[in-house]
N, C-alpha and C positions, 0 to 999 in steps of 0.2 A: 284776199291777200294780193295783193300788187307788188311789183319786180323792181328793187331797188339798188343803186348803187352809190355807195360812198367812201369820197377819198378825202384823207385829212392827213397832215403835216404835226408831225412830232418834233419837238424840239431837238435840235443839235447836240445838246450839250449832257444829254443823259446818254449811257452806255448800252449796250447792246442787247443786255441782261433786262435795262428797266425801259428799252425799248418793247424788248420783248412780253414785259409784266403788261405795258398799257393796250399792244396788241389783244394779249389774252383777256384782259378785262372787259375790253368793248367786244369784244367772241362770247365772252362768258356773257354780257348785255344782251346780246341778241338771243342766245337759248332761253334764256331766263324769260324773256318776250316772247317766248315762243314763236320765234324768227326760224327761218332753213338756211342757215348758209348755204348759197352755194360756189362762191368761189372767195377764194382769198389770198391777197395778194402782195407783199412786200417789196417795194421797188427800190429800197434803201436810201443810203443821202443822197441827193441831188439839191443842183444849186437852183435856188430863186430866183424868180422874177423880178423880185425887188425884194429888198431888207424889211426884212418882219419883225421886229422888236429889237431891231437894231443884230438881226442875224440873219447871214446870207446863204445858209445851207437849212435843209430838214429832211428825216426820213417822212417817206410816204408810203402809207398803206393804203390798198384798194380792199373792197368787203362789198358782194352782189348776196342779196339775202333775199327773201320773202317775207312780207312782215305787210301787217293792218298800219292804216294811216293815224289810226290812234298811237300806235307806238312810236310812229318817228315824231313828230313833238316830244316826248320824253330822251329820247335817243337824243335829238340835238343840243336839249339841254344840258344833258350829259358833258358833251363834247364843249358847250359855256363855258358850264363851270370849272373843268377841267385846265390847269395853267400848262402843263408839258403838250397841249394840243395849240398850236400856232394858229391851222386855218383845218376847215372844214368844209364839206359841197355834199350835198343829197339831193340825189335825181330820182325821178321815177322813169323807171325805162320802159317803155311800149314796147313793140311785139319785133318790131324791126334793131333798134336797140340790142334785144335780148337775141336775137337769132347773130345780128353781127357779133356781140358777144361769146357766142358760144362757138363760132368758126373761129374767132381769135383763140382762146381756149384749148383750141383740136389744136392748132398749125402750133400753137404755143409747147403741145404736148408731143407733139411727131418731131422737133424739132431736140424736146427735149431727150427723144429716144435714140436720138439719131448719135 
């Protein structure tokens, strides 16, 4: 199992509810795969880089999971086919990656307590 992280852009123009449903589903993808979430992340709307199908905002969610490299091929076709998903990125994170990871994570969390 290898340490992966993916952010993908959700369209604008759905509400907050069926933002939420598309979240859950790709959550729900990964247990089904027998993936570990381990972190997950909602950064909400933010503007673009450039106009993506002729739209200049999207929410964005991040998802750091465990999972077999057989599954991400199916995973990303997921995200193809899918038309409320704009844009998509799957990395694999190495050891260094994953430890920067998890200090952003802590200071995210001490921040949050504070």
């Amino acid at each position: 199992m290898n340490l992966y992280e993916t952010v993908f852009i959700i369209t604008p123009v759905l509400s907050q509810e069926q933002v939420n449903e598309v979240t859950s589903k790709y959550k729900e993808l990964l247990q089904e795969g027998g993936c570990e979430v381990i972190n997950e992340e909602s950064w909400g709307l933010k503007k673009l880089a450039y106009p993506i199908e002729k739209k200049s905002t999207g929410f964005y969610q991040l998802f750091e999971f465990k999972a077999s490299p057989d599954f991400i091929e199916k995973w990303e076709l997921t995200f193809k086919r899918d038309e409320r998903i704009l844009r998509f990125m799957t990395v694999r994170l190495d050891k260094y990656a994953a430890e920067y990871n998890q200090k952003r994570r802590k200071k995210l969390a001490e921040k949050a307590a504070n």
